[in-house]
C-alpha positions in Angstrom: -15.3 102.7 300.5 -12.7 101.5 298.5 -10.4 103.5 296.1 -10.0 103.0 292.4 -7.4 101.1 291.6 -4.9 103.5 289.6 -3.6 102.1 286.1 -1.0 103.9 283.8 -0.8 103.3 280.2 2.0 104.3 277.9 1.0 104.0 273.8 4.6 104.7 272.0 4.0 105.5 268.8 6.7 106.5 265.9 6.1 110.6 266.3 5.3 110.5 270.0 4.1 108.9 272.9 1.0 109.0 275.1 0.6 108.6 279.0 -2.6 108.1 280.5 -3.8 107.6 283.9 -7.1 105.3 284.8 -8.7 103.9 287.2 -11.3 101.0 288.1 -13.4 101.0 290.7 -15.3 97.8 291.9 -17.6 97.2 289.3 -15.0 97.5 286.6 -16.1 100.7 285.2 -12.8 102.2 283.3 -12.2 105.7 284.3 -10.0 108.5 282.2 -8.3 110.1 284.7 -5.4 112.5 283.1 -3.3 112.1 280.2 -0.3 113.5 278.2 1.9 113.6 275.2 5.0 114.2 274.1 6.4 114.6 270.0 9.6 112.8 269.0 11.8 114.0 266.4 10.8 112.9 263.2 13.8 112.2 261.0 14.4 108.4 261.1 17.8 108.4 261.1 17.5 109.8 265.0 15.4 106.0 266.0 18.9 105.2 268.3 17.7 108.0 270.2 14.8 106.9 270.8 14.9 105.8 274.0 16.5 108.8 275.4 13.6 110.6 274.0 11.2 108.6 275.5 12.9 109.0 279.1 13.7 112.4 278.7 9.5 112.8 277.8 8.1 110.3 280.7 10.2 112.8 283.4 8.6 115.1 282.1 5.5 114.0 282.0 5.5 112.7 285.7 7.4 116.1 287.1 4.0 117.8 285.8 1.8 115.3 288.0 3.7 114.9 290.5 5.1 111.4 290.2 7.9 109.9 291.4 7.1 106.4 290.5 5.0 104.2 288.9 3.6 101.0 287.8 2.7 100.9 284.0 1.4 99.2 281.1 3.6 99.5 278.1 2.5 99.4 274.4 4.6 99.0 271.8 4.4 99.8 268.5 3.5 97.5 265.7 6.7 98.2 263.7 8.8 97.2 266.4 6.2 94.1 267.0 6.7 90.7 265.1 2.4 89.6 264.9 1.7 87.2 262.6 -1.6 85.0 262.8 -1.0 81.0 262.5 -3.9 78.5 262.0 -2.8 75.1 263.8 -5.1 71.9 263.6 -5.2 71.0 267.1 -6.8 67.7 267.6 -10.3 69.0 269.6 -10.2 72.1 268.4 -10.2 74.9 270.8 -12.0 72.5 273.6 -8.5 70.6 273.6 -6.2 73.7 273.1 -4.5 73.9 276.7 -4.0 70.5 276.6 -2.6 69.5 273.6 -1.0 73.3 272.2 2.5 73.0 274.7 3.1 70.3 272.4 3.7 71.6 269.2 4.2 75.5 270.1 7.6 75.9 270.9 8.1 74.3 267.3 5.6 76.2 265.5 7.0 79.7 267.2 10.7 78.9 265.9 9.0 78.1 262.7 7.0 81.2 262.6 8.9 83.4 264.4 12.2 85.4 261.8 14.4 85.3 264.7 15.8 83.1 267.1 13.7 82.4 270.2 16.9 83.4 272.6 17.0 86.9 270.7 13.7 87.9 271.6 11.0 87.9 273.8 7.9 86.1 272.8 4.7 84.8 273.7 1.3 83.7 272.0 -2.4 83.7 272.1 -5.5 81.8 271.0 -8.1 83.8 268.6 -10.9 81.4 267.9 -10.9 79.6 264.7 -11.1 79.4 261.1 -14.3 77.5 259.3 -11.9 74.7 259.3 -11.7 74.4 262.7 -8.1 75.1 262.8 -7.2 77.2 265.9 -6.2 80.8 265.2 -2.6 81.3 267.3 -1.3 84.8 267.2 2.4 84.9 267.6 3.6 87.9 269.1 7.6 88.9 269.4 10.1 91.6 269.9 14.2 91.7 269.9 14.9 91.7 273.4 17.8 94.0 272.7 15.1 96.6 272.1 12.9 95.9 274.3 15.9 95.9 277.3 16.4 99.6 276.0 12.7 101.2 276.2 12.7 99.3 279.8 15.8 100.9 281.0 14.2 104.4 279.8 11.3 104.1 281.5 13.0 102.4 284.7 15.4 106.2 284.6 12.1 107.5 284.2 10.4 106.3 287.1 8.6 103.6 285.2 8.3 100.3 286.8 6.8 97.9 283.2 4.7 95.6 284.8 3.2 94.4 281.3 4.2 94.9 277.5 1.6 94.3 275.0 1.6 95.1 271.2 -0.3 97.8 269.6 -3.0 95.5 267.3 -4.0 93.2 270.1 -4.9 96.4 272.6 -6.5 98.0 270.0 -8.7 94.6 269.5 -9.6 95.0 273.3 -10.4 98.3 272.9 -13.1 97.0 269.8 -14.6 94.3 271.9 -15.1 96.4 275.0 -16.2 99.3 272.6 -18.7 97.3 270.6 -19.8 94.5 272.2 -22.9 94.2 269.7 -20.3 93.4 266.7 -20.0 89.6 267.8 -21.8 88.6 265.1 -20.5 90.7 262.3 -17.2 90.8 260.6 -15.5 94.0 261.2 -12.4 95.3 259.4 -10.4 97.9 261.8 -7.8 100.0 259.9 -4.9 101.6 262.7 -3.2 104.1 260.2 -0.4 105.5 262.3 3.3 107.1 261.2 4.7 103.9 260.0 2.5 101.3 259.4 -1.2 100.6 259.3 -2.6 98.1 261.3 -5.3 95.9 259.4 -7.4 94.0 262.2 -10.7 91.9 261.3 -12.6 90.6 264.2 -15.4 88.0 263.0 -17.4 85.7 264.9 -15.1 83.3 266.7 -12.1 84.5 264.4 -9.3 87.0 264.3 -6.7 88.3 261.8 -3.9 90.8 262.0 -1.2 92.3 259.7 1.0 95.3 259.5 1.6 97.2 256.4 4.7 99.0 256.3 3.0 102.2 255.2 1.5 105.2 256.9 1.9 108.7 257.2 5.4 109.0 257.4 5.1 107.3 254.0 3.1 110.7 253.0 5.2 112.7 254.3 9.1 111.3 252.6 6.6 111.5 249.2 5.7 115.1 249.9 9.4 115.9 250.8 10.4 114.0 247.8 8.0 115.9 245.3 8.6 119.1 246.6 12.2 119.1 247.4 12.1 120.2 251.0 12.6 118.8 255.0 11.0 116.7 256.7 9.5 118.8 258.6 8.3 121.1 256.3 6.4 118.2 254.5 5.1 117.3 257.8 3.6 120.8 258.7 2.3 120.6 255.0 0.4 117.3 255.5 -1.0 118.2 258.5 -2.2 122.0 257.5 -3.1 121.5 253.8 -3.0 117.0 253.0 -5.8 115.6 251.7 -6.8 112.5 249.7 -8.1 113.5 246.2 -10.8 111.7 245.1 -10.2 111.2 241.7 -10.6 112.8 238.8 -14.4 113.1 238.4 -14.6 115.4 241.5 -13.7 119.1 242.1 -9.7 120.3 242.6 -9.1 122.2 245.7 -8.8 125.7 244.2 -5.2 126.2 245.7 -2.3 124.3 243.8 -0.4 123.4 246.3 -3.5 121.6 248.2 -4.6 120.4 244.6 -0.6 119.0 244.8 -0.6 117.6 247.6 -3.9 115.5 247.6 -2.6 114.0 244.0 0.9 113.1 245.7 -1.0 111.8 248.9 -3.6 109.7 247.2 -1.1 108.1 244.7 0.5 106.8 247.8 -2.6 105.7 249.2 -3.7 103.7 246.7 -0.9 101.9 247.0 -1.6 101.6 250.8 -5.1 100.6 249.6 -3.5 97.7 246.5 -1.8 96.4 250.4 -4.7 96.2 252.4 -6.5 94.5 249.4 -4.2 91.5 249.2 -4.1 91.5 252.9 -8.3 91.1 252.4 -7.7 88.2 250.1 -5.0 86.6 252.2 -7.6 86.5 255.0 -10.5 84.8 252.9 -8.2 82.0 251.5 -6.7 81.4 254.5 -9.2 82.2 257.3 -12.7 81.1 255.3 -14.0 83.7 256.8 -16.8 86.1 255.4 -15.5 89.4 254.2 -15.8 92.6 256.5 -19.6 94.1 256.6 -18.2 97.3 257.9 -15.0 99.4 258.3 -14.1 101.5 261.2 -10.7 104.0 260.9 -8.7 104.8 263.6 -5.2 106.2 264.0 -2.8 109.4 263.1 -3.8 109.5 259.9 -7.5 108.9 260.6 -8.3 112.8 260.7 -6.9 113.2 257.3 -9.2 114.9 254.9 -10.6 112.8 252.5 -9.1 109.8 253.6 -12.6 108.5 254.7 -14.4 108.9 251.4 -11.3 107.3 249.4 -11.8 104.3 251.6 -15.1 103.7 251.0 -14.7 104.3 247.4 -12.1 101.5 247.0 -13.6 99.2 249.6 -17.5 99.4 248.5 -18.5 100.6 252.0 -19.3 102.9 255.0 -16.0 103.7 256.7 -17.0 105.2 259.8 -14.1 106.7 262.8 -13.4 104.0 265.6 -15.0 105.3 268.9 -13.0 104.3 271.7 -15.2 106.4 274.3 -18.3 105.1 273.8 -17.7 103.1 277.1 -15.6 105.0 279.2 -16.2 107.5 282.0 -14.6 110.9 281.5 -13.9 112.7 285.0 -15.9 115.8 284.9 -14.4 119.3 285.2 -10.9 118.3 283.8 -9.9 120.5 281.4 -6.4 118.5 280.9 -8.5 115.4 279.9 -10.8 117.3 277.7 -7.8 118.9 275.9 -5.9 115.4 276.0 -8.9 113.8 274.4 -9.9 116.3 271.4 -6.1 116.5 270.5 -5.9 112.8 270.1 -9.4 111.2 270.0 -8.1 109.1 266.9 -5.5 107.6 269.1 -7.2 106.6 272.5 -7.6 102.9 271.0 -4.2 101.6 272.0 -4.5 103.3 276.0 -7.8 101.8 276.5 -7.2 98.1 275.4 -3.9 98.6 277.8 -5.9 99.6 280.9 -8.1 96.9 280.3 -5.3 94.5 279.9 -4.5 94.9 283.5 -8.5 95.3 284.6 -7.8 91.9 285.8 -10.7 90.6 283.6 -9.7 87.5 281.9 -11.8 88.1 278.5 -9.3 90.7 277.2 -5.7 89.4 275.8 -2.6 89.2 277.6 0.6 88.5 276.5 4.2 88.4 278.5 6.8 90.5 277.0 8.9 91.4 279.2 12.8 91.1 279.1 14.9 89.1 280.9 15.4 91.6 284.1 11.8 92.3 284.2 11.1 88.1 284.7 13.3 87.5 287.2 11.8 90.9 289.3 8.3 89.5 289.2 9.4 86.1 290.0 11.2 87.6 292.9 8.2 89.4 294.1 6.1 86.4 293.6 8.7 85.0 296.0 8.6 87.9 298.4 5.9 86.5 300.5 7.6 83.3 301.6 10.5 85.2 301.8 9.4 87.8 304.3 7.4 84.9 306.0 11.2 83.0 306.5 12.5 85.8 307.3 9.9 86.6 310.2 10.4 83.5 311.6 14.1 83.8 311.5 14.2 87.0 313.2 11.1 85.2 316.0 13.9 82.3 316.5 16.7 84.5 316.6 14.9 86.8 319.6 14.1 83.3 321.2 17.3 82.0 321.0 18.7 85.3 322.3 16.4 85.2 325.0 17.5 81.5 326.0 21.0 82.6 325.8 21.2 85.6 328.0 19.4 83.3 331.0 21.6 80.4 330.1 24.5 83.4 330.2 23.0 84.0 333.8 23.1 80.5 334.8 26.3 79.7 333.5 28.2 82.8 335.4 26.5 82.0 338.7 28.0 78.6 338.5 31.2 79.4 337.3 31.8 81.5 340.1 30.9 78.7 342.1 32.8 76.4 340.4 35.9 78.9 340.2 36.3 78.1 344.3 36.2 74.4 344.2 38.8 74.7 340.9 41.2 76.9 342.7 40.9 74.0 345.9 41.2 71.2 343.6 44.1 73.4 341.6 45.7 72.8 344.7 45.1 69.0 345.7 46.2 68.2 342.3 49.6 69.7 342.4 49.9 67.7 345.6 49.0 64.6 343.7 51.3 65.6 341.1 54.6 65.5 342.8 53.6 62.3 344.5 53.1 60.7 341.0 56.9 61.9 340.4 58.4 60.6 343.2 56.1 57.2 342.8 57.6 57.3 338.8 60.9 57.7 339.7 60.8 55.1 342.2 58.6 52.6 339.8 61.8 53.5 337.2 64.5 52.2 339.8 62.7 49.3 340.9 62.2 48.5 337.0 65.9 48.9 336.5 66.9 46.4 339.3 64.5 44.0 338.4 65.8 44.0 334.9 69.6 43.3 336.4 68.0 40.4 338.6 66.7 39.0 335.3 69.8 39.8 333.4 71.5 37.5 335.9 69.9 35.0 335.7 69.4 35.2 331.7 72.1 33.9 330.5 72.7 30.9 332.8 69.2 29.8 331.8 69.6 30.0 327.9 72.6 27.9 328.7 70.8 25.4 330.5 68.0 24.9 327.7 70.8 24.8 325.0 72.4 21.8 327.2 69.3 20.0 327.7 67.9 20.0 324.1 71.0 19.5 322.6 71.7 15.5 321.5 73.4 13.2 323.8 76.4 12.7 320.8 77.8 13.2 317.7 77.3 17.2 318.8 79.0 19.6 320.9 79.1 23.9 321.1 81.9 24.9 321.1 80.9 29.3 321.0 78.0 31.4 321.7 77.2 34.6 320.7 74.9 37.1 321.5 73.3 39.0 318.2 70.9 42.4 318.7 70.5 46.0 317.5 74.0 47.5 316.4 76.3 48.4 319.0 76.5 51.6 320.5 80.0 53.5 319.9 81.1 55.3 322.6 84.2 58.2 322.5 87.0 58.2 324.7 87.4 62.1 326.1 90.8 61.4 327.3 92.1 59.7 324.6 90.0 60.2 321.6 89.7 56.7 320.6 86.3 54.4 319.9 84.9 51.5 321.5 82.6 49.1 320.7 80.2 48.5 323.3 77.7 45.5 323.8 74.5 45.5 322.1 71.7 46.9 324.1 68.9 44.7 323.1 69.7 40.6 322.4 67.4 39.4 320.3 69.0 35.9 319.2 72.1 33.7 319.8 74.8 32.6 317.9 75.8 28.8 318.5 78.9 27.3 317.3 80.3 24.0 317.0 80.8 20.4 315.8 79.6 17.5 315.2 81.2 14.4 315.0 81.1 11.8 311.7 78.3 9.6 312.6 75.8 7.1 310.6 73.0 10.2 310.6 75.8 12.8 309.4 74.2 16.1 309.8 70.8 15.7 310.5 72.0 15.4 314.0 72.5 19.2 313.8 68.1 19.4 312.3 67.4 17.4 315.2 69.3 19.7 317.8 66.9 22.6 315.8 63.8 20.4 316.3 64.4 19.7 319.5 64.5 23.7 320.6 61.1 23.9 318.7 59.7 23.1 322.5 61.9 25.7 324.4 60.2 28.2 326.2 63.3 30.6 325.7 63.9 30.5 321.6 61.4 31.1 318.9 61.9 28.5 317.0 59.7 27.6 313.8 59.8 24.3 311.6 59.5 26.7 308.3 61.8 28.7 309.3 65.3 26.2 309.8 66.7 26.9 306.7 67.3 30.4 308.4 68.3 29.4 311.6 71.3 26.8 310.3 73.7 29.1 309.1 76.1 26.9 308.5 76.4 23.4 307.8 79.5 21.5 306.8 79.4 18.3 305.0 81.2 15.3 305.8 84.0 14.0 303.0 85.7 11.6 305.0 88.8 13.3 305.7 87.8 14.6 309.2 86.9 13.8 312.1 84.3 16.7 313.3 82.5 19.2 310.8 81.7 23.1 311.8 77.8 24.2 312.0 76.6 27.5 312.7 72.9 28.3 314.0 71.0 31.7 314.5 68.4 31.1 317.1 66.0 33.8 317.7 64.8 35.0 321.2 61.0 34.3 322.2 61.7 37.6 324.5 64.4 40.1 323.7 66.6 41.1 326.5 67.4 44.8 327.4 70.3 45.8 329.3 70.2 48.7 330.7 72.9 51.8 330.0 
């Protein structure tokens, strides 16, 4: 058989906080398993320690059952909860919500919502509908700055927040799953805690929250006030002799200062009461719903003397307590739970709508509030699967791979070893081969060398020739030719210390000399000695390029006999002598 599943619950209040343990078996039956409490220090001024408190309270808590760590449902107060109720006219009403509400919420949130939407965390919820058919959203938000802190606490604590809700919407799960049978009537539940009081109204189809800042620390600063004392004297005064008067047609208390304190107490309460009657009013005009056929009281403040019978003075009916444990199991023969539960049976409201939150039922509201840290850690658990599923694989490819590597290891040094032999043969042959290429490149280099000289002689005897044979039969002779190349080489004299000029070591054109005679063509004798080299096989000669091989050209004036040209002629092949 399978085991409950375990659920912890953590209701922070103003003046304490509550930890409770339940589980859920199969069926969904909601078990009390244990639970504890802790008091904070009541002077406001101490709410930056707060959340030192709170870890400092949850260690304890969890050394005394024996709990390192845990997953739980938070609950936060509804002081430190923005709520606020928005009816939106969403074409197809509720039918059409999912479809057509991502439209228009983000807008209506920064509308709605007194802070910036990157300052908080936030979310929302649909609550039926008004008699206008608008759609009821509840808004939900809380500064993430805060809500970073109580995380933090509990994470030091050994706390793992899995969920954060707000205080009014457990308590509304807590009603439904309490009183199913109200569906049909319009309830009105009052949460009176330390610092506000919590007005919800559940009607058919509808819902309606608001916080009044007022509650029983509000008694208490009035007592202190009145009376001139501490804080927590005025507390221990409230709780041992408050109560509400009821006016002055009843009976006193016989003892002045209880006679004292139930005027100061109900002169705040009624204006608690003037609050929760505009709030009333503010539902009717807005919602169009009927007005609440019953009230049910739960909270701090709910075991306050008198309190009950002022209610139903002002309000015109039956205020009865709010019964949390009319559905839930109690595990027998627990004297912790029993004492747990008669210490705080006006407060169990907020722990039971949290356990149901994570039930796992869909019926009962849930909201994301979680900061920052707390979104990226779910979505990386959400992740977790594929991750360990990649990383399985990885590790299975990895052990395959290194399997295939140490036989291909095996291989490969069974044939190097074989190959090592053959390498250290061939090693050998191919030093062989190597000094034969030497000697075979130095005797390629000599034979080069001497065929270049049996070219060189023969070089210049056959530029000569093609100069003869293209140049013109008259008017034209050369008269000097000069070889032109790279620059000449200049070498030192040891002995004597003196340059010389050496040859250029690469020809790559000729420079001709000469004359030509007065004639009828004058000097285009000399373009038709250039044209006529166009056709050599041994100068690179080009018809766009005379103007740069006639270097010179003298022009006739009548006064000689012969005129001086010059031409460059380039080389088709450069010639190399060799050192």
């Amino acid at each position: 058989m399978a085991k409950p599943k375990k659920i912890l619950v953590l209701d922070l209040g103003m003046q304490s906080l509550r930890l409770a343990e339940f589980s859920i078996d199969k069926n969904g039956e909601l078990t009390l398993s244990r639970g504890a409490s802790r008091e904070f220090l009541l002077d406001p001024s101490m709410e930056q320690s707060r959340p030192e408190q709170i870890k400092l309270s949850v260690q304890e808590i969890l050394k005394d059952w024996g709990l390192k760590s845990a997953d739980v449902c938070c609950i936060l107060p509804a002081h430190s909860v923005f709520t606020r109720v928005v009816p939106l006219d969403i074409p197809g009403g509720s039918g059409g919500l999912k479809d057509r509400i991502e439209e228009v919420i983000q807008f209506e949130a920064q509308q709605n919502i007194p802070f910036p939407l990157d300052e908080v965390a936030w979310d929302y919820v649909t609550m039926g509908e008004t008699a206008s058919g608008a759609v009821n959203v509840v808004f939900v938000a809380v500064k993430s700055d805060l809500l970073e802190s109580i995380c933090q606490s509990l994470r030091a604590a050994g706390l793992i927040v899995v969920s954060v809700t707000a205080a009014p919407l457990a308590l509304y799960d807590a009603f439904r799953n309490t009183y199913p049978e109200s569906s049909d009537t319009t309830t009105l539940l009052l949460d009176m805690g330390s610092r506000t009081t919590n007005l919800l109204i559940a009607g058919p189809g509808t819902f309606f929250a608001r916080s009044i800042p007022s509650g029983g620390l509000a008694l208490t600063a009035a007592i202190a006030k009145e009376l001139n004392a501490e804080l927590e004297a005025a507390e221990q005064l409230k709780i041992t002799h408050g109560s509400v008067s009821s006016g002055s047609a009843t009976e006193k208390p016989a003892d002045h200062l209880d006679a004292g304190l139930a005027l100061i107490i109900r002169r705040v309460m009624l204006k608690t009461q003037s609050d929760i009657s505009r709030s009333l009013s503010f539902y009717l005009s807005s919602q169009g719903g009927q007005g609440p056929s019953r009230i049910l009281l739960t909270g701090g403040m709910a075991s306050l003397p008198g309190l009950r019978e002022f209610l139903s003075e002002k309000f015109l009916r039956d205020v009865q307590l709010f019964d949390p444990l009319r559905t839930l199991t109690i595990r027998e023969q627990s004297s912790t739970v029993s004492s747990f539960i008669e210490s705080h049976s006006n407060n169990l409201g907020e722990l039971i709508g949290g356990a149901l939150t994570l039930s796992g039922e869909s019926s009962f509201t849930k909201v994301e509030l979680l900061p920052r840290s707390l979104m990226k850690r779910r979505e990386f658990f959400k992740r977790l699967p594929f991750l360990s599923g990649a990383a399985a694989l990885f590790l299975i490819n990895l052990a395959t791979w290194s399997g295939y590597f140490s036989y291909v290891n095996g291989v490969t040094k069974a044939q190097t070893s074989v190959l090592s032999g053959t390498m250290d043969k061939e090693t050998r042959l191919a030093s062989g081969i190597r000094q034969v290429t030497e000697k075979t490149d130095t005797v390629q280099k000599t034979a080069s060398e001497l065929l270049s000289l049996i070219e060189l002689r023969s070089a210049y005897p056959n530029l000569i020739a093609d100069l003869s044979a293209k140049i013109p039969d008259r008017y034209l002779w050369i008269t000097e030719i000069q070889p032109v190349g790279d620059a000449p080489q200049k070498n030192v004299s040891s002995a004597t210390g003196t340059n010389k000029i050496s040859a250029p070591t690469v020809i790559r054109a000729l420079i001709v000399k000469g004359l030509y005679l007065e004639n009828p063509r004058q000097a285009a004798v000399i373009d038709d000695f250039v044209n006529s080299l166009q056709s050599s096989d041994l100068f690179s000669v080009n018809e766009n390029e005379k103007s740069k091989i006639i270097t010179q050209r003298g022009s006739p004036n009548g006064d000689q006999w012969a005129y001086p040209f010059a031409l460059k002629i380039p080389l088709r092949n450069s010639l190399t002598f060799l050192p």
